[in-house]
C-alpha positions as CSV (number, residue, x, y, z in Angstrom):
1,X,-27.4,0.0,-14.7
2,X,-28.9,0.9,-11.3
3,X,-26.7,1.5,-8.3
4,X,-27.3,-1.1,-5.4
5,X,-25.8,-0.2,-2.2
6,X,-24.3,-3.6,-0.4
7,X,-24.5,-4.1,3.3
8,X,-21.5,-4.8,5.5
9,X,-20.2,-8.5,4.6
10,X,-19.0,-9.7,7.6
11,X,-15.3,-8.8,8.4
12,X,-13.9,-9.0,5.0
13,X,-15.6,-5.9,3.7
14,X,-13.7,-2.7,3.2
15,X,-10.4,-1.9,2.4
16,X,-9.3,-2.9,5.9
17,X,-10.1,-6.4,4.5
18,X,-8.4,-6.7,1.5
19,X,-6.3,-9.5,1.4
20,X,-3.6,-7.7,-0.7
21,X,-3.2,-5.0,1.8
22,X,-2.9,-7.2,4.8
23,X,0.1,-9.2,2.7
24,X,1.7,-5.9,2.0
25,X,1.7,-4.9,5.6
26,X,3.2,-8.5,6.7
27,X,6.6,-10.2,6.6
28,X,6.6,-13.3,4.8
29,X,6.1,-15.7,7.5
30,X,3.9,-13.8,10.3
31,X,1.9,-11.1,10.7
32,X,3.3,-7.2,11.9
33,X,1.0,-5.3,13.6
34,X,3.6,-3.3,13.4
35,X,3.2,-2.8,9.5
36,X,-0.4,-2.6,10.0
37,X,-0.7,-0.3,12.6
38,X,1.4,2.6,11.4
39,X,0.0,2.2,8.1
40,X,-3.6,2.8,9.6
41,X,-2.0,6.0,11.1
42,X,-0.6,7.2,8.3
43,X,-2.9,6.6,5.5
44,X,-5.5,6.4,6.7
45,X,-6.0,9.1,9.6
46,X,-2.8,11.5,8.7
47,X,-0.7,11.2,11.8
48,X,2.1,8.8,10.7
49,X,4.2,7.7,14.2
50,X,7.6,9.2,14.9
51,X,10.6,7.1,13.4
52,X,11.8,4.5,15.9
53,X,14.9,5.2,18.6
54,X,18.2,4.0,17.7
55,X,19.2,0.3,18.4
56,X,15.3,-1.1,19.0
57,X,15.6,-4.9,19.7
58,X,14.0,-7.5,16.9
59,X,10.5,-8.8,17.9
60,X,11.8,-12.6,19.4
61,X,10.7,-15.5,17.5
62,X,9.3,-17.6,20.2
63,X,7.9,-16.3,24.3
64,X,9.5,-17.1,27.4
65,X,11.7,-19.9,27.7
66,X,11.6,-20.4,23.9
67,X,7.7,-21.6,23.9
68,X,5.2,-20.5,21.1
69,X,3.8,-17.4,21.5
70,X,1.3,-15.1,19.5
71,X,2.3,-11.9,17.9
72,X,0.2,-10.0,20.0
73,X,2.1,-11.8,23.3
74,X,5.5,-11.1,22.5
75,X,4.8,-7.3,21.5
76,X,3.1,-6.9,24.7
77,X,6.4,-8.6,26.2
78,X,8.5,-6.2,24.3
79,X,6.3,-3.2,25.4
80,X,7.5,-3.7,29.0
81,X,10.5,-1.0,28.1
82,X,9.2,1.8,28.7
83,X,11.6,3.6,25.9
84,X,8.9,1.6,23.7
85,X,5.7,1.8,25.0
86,X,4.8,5.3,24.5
87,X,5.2,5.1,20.3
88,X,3.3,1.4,20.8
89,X,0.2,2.8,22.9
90,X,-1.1,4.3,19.4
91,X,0.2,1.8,16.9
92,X,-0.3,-1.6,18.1
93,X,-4.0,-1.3,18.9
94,X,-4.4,-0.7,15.3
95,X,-2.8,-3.5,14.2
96,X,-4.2,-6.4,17.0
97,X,-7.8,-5.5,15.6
98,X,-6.3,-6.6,12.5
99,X,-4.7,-10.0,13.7
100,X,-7.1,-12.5,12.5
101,X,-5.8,-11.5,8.7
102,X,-2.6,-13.9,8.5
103,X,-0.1,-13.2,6.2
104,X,-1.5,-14.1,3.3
105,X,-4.6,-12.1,4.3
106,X,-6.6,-15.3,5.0
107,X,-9.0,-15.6,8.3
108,X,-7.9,-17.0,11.0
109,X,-9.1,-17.5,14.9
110,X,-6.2,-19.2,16.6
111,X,-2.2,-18.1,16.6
112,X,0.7,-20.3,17.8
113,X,-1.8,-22.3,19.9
114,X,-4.1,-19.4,21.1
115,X,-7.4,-17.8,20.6
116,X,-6.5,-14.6,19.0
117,X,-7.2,-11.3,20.7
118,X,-8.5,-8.7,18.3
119,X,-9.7,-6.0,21.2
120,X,-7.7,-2.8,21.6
121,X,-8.0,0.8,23.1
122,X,-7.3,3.4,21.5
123,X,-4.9,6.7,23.4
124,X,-8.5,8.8,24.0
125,X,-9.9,5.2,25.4
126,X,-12.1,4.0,22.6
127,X,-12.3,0.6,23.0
128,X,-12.8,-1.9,20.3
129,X,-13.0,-5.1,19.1
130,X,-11.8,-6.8,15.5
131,X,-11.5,-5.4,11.6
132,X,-15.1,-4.1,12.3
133,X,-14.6,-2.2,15.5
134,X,-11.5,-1.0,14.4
135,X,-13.8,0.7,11.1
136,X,-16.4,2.1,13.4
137,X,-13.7,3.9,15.5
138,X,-12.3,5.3,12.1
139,X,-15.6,6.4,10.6
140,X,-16.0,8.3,14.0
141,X,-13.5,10.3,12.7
142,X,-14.2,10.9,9.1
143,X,-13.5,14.4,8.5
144,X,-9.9,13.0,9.8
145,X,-9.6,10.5,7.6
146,X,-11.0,13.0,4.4
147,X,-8.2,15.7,5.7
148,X,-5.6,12.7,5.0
149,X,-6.6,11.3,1.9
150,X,-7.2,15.1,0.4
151,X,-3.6,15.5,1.6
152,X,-2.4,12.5,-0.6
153,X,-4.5,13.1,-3.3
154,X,-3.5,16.6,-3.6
155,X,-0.1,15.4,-3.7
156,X,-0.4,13.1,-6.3
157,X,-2.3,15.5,-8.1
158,X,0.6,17.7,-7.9
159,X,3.4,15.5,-8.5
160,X,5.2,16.5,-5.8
161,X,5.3,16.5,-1.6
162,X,2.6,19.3,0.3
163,X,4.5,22.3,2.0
164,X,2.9,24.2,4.9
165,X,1.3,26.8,2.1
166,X,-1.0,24.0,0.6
167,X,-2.8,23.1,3.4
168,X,-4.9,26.1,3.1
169,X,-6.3,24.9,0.1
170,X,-6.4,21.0,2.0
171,X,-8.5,22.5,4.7
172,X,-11.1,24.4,1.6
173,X,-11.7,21.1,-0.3
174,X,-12.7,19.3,3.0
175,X,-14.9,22.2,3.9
176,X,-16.3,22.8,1.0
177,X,-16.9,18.5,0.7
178,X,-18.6,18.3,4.3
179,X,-22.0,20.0,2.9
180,X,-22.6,17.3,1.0
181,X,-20.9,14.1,3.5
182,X,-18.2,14.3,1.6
183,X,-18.3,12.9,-1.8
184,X,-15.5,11.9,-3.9
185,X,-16.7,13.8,-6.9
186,X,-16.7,16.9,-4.6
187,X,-13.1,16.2,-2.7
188,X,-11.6,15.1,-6.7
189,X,-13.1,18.1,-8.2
190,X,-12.0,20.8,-5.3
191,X,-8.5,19.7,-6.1
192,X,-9.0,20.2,-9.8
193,X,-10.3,23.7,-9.2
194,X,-7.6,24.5,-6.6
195,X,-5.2,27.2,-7.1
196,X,-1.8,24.7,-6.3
197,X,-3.3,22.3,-9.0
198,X,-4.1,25.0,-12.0
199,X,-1.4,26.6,-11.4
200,X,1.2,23.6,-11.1
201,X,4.0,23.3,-12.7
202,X,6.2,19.9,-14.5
203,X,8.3,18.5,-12.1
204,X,12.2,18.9,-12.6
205,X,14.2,15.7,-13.7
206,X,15.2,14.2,-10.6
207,X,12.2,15.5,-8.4
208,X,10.5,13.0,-6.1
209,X,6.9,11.8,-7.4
210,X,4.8,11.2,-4.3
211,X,2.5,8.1,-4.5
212,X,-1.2,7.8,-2.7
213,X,0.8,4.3,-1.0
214,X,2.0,5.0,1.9
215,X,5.2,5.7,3.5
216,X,4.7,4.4,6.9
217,X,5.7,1.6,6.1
218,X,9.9,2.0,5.9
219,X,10.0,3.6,9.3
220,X,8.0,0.8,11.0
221,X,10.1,-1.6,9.3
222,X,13.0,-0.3,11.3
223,X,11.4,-1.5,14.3
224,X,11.3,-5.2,13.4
């Protein structure tokens, strides 16, 4: 068997366009970009958003005067309150680039009536546009995205949540990984070398098993 490297296929390639992970991060009759969004954050760039403010209105089922609006129209209307739009300016971006995935994770172009509108801006003002955009403004950060999944796959590794003393050894396996673009084999193997992970110990009965899935996920639910 030879190894074939396979060019970008249009928007669906990637994990951003997996259909299962675009129906895990919806309800089940629309899409969330706030799901999506802090999903993105979390698990894929480390920096999972603050948990919402007490008493944060549902996201209305219909736009002014009870007329058929797009996701993307009545979070922008619910962004207006300014209590909400500092936590949104990171999180929503994130998940518009990802609105032409429906529910179901099929493509789409058009929602409640409208031409969707995948652009966003990110806090630092990196603009983009769509799943694809929204992948180039993540690869600009890859040693980012390497520190977060080292993080989770140390923890799995571990069978148990990261303290402030492991991230040492987080910060060695993504150094010692950048000299060579950093490879799985070299991220997976660190760990296995690492102090934490020869030295672990089995978890107690009734300790809590962390998971590569995210968490994200329950504290943006709270905001829907």
């Amino acid at each position: 068997l030879a190894q074939r490297r396979i060019g970008r296929i249009g928007d669906r390639g990637g994990l951003l366009g997996q259909a299962s992970l675009m129906m895990v991060t919806s309800y089940s009759n629309r899409t969330s970009p706030l799901l999506r969004g802090p999903w993105v954050l979390d698990s894929l760039l480390g920096t999972p958003p603050p948990q919402p403010p007490p008493n944060v209105p549902s996201l209305k089922d219909t736009g002014a005067g009870g007329k058929p609006a797009s996701v993307r129209a009545r979070l922008e209307e619910h962004r207006k309150n300014p209590v909400c739009a500092a936590c949104h300016a990171s999180m929503d971006p994130l998940g518009f680039a990802l609105e032409n995935f429906d529910a179901t994770g099929r493509w789409r172009t058009v929602d409640a009536g409208t031409p969707i509108d995948s652009s966003g801006v990110l806090p630092n003002g990196t603009k983009f546009q769509g799943p694809n955009g929204l992948r180039d403004a993540l690869l600009a950060r890859k040693e980012q995205f390497v520190q977060a999944m080292t993080e989770k796959l140390l923890a799995y590794a571990l069978g148990r949540q990261l303290e402030a003393y492991d991230m040492p050894t987080v910060r060695k396996v993504v150094h010692d990984a950048r000299a060579d673009d950093y490879r799985w084999l070299d991220i997976i193997e660190g760990i296995v070398q690492s102090e934490p992970f020869r030295m672990r110990t089995a978890p107690l009965k009734g300790d809590i098993i962390p998971t590569i899935a995210s968490s994200s996920m329950t504290s943006a639910t709270a905001q829907q």
